[in-house]
N, C-alpha and C positions, 0 to 999 in steps of 0.2 A: 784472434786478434790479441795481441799481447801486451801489455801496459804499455811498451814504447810505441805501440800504434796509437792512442788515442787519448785526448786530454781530458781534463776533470772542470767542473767549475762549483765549487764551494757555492751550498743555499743557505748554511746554517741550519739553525730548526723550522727544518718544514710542517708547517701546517698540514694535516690530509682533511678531508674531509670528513670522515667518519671522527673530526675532534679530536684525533692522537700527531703525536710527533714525531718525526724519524729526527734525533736530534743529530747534528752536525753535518747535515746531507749533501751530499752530494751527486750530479750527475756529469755522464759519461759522455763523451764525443769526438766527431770526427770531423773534419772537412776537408775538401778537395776545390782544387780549381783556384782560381783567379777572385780574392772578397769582391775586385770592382765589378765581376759579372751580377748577374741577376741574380739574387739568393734562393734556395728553394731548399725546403726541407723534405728529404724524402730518406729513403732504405738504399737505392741506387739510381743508376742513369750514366746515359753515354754522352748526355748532351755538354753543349758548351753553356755551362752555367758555376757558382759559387754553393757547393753542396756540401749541408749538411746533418750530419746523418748523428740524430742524438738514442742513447741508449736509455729504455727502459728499465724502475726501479725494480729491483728483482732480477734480472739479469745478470749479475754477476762483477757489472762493473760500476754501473751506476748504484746509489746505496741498496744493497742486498742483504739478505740474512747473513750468506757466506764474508761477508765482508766489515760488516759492522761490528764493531769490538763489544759493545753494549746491549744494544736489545738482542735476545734470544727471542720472545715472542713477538714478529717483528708487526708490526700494527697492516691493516688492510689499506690498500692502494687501490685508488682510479685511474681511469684514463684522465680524466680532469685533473689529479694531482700529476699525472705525468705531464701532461701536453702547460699546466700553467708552470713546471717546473722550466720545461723549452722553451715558452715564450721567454720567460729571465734569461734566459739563457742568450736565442736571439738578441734579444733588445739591449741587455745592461752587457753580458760580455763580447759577443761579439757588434752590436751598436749599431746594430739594423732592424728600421723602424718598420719595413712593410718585404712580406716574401712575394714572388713572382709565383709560386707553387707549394703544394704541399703533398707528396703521394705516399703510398703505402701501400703493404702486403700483405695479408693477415692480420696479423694486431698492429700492426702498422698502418692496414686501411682502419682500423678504430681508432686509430689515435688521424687520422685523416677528419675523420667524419666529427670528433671532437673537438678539432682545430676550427672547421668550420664554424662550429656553431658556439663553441666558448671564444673565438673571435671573431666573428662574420668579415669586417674589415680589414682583418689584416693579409689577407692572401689574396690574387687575380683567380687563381686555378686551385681546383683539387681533384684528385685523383687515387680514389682509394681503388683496390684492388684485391679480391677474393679474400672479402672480407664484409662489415656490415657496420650499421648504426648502432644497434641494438644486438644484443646476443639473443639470438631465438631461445626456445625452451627446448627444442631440439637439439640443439646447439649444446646447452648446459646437461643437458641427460647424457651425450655424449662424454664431454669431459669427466663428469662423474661417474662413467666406468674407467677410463682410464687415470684419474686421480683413487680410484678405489683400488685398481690393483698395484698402484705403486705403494698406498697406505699398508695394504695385505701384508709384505713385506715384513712393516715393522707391527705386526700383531694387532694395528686401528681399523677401524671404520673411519669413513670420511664424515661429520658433521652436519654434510648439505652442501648445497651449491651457493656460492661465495661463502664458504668455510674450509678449514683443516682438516686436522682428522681430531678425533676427541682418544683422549687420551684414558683409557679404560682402568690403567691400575698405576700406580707410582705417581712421581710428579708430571705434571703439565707438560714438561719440555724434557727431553731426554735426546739425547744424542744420537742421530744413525751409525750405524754401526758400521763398518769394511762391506761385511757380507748384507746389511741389510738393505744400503746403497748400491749396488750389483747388482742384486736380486730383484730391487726394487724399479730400477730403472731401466732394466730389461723389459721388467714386465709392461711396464706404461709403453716401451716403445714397440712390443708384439699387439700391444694393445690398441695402438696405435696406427698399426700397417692396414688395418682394416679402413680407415678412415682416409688418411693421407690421400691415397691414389682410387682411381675410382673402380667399379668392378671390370668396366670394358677394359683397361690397363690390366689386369690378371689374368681374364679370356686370353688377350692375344697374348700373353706373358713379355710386356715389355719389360719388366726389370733386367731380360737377358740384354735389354741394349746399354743396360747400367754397369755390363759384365758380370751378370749371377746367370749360373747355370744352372740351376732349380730353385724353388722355393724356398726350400730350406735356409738354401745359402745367401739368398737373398732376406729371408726374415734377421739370421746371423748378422750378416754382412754388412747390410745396412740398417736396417732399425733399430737391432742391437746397440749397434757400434755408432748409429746417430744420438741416440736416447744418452748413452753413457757418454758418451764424448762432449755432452753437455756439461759436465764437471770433470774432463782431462784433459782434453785436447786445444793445445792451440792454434786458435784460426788463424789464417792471413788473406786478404786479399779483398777485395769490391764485394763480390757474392757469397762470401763465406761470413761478414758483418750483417747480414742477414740473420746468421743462425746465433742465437743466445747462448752465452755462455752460462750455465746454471752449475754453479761449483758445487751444489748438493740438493736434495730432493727438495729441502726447505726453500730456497729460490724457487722452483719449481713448482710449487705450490703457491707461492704467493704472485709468479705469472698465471697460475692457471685461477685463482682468485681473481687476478685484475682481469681477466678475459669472461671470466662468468658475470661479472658486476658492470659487464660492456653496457653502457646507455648511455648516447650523449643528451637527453633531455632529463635526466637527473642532475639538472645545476638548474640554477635562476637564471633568466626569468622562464623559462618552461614548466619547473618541477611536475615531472612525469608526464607530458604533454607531448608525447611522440611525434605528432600533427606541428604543431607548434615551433618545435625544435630544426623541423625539415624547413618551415615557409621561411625561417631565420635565415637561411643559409642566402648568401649574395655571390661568394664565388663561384663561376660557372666549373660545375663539376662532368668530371667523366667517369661513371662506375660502371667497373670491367669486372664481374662476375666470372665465373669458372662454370662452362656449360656440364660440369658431372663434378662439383665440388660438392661434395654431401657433406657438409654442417655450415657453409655460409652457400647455399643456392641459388640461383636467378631471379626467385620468384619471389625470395625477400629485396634482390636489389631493384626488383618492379614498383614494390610497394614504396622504397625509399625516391625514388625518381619521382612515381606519380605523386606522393606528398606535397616535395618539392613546387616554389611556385614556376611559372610558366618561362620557361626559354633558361630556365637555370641548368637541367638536370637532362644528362642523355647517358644508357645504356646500353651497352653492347658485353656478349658473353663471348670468352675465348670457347674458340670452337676445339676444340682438346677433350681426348680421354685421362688428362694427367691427374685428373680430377683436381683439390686444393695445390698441389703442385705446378699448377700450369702456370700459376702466378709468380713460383718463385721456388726454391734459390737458383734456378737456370739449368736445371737437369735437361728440362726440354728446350731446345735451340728453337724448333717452328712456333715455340710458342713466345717466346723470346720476340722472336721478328715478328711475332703478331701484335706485342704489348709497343715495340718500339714501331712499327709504323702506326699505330693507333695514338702513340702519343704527338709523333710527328706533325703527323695532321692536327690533332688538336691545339697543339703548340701552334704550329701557324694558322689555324682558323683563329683561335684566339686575338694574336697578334694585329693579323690583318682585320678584325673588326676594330681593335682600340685602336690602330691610324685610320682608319676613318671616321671615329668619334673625336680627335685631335686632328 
């Protein structure tokens, strides 16, 4: 997606949470459709609605390391600092008071589950998808192999989970280098191919329907060339605004920070009250898990539904080997028409309950 695809909207100095400032902030967006349609913020959709699809800080376009002329050490981001930066967004510049929906896909379903609950009122629907409320601890042990061997790279260790890397000798902040970028973000995305797709996806060796003729060519081909092309390549189109642009490891780090510090019951009034955070929730939700996603599972989205109070919360898992893929960026077509008639239907059960409460 290239600057002439998408607009900015000026925050000034944003507050974060953790007490720091991204001073003169800005974030990143896009919309489609008709404003007089029904608003809804999500990552994609085919339907006939007013979509808009805001980019997360760290990313590349909304305020990111790569992008900021001033901080070098850029301060730590939530989902809460992202999803109340959207709400402004919403409400002041484009001057809509209530969304029709709200969906997501990976940290996109966390920033779903945080819109829920840092605004209960303001949405009908949500629909997060191969993704979670909370980042498990499994979840987090993952990232930090694959945050560890991008650090490898540049000679660090990683810190911990929601942290950097700790800087062993010289100053705090040092610049990646050609080669240490390369080397670096190859290695998180070999790191990476482990996770992505699930192991029944390798068994029957579907990546040859990706067009890779062995392994190899496919660890090359695409994880490689996914991983790196996060800081060259530009994207265009509906499902390719899915994939972040991370102009260097430092974006990348400080996404993989906001993903580790994933809980939407670390705001008021929950503080840390996981139970609490779920009975809040008023939009009737549909969470669509990934039946072989290995780091957000089914058996966390069980826990989040059952929390949930009664007639809010229903789950169903895409029946898919594509593991965390099955949700998105559209590689798999049957799983595609599995997410669009699953929303179908729920689009119009929904509907048809609120005329007959009007």
């Amino acid at each position: 997606m290239s600057a002439a695809d998408y607009e900015t909207f000026q925050l000034g100095d944003w507050e974060l949470q953790c007490g720091e400032t991204i001073p003169d902030a800005h974030i990143a967006y896009k919309t489609f459709g008709d404003p007089k349609l029904p608003p809804i913020r999500l990552q994609f959709t085919q339907y006939q609605y007013f979509i808009i699809i805001p980019a997360l800080f760290g990313n590349g376009q909304s305020s990111s390391p790569s992008n900021h002329p001033t901080l070098k050490n850029f301060p730590k981001v939530t989902f809460y600092d992202n999803v109340r930066a959207q709400h402004k967004l919403v409400t002041e510049k484009l001057g809509i008071k209530h969304l029709r929906a709200v969906l997501g896909w990976s940290m996109g379903a966390g920033q779903t589950f945080q819109f829920a609950t840092q605004y209960p009122d303001f949405m009908d629907l949500c629909v997060p998808f191969c993704g979670s409320a909370k980042t498990s601890l499994h979840n987090k042990v993952f990232l930090e192999g694959v945050k560890s061997a991008m650090l490898a790279a540049k000679g660090i260790p990683s810190a911990g989970s929601g942290e950097g890397g700790v800087a062993v000798k010289g100053p705090r902040f040092r610049t990646w280098t050609a080669e240490e970028k390369d080397v670096g973000m190859k290695a998180f995305g070999r790191g990476y191919a482990g996770w992505g797709f699930s192991q029944a996806f390798y068994r029957v060796e579907l990546y040859k329907e990706l067009g890779f003729e062995d392994l190899e060519s496919f660890m090359k081909g695409f994880w490689e060339t996914w991983a790196c092309s996060k800081g060259n390549q530009t994207l265009t189109g509906v499902d390719q605004i899915l994939t972040a642009i991370f102009a260097d490891p430092e974006n990348m780090l400080l996404m993989l920070q906001t993903w580790q510090d994933g809980d939407c019951s670390k705001q008021e009034p929950y503080n840390g009250d996981f139970v609490k955070a779920m009975q809040a929730i008023t939009a009737k939700m549909l969470v669509l898990p990934g039946a072989t996603d290995l780091y957000f599972p089914p058996e966390d989205s069980e826990i989040e539904v059952k929390n949930m109070k009664p007639g809010i919360g229903q789950m169903y898992a895409f029946p898919s080997i594509w593991g965390h893929w099955a949700g998105g960026p559209g590689d798999s077509k049957d799983d595609m028409t599995w997410l669009d008639d699953h929303l179908k239907k729920f689009f119009a059960e929904t509907e048809s309950s609120m005329r007959k409460l009007t």
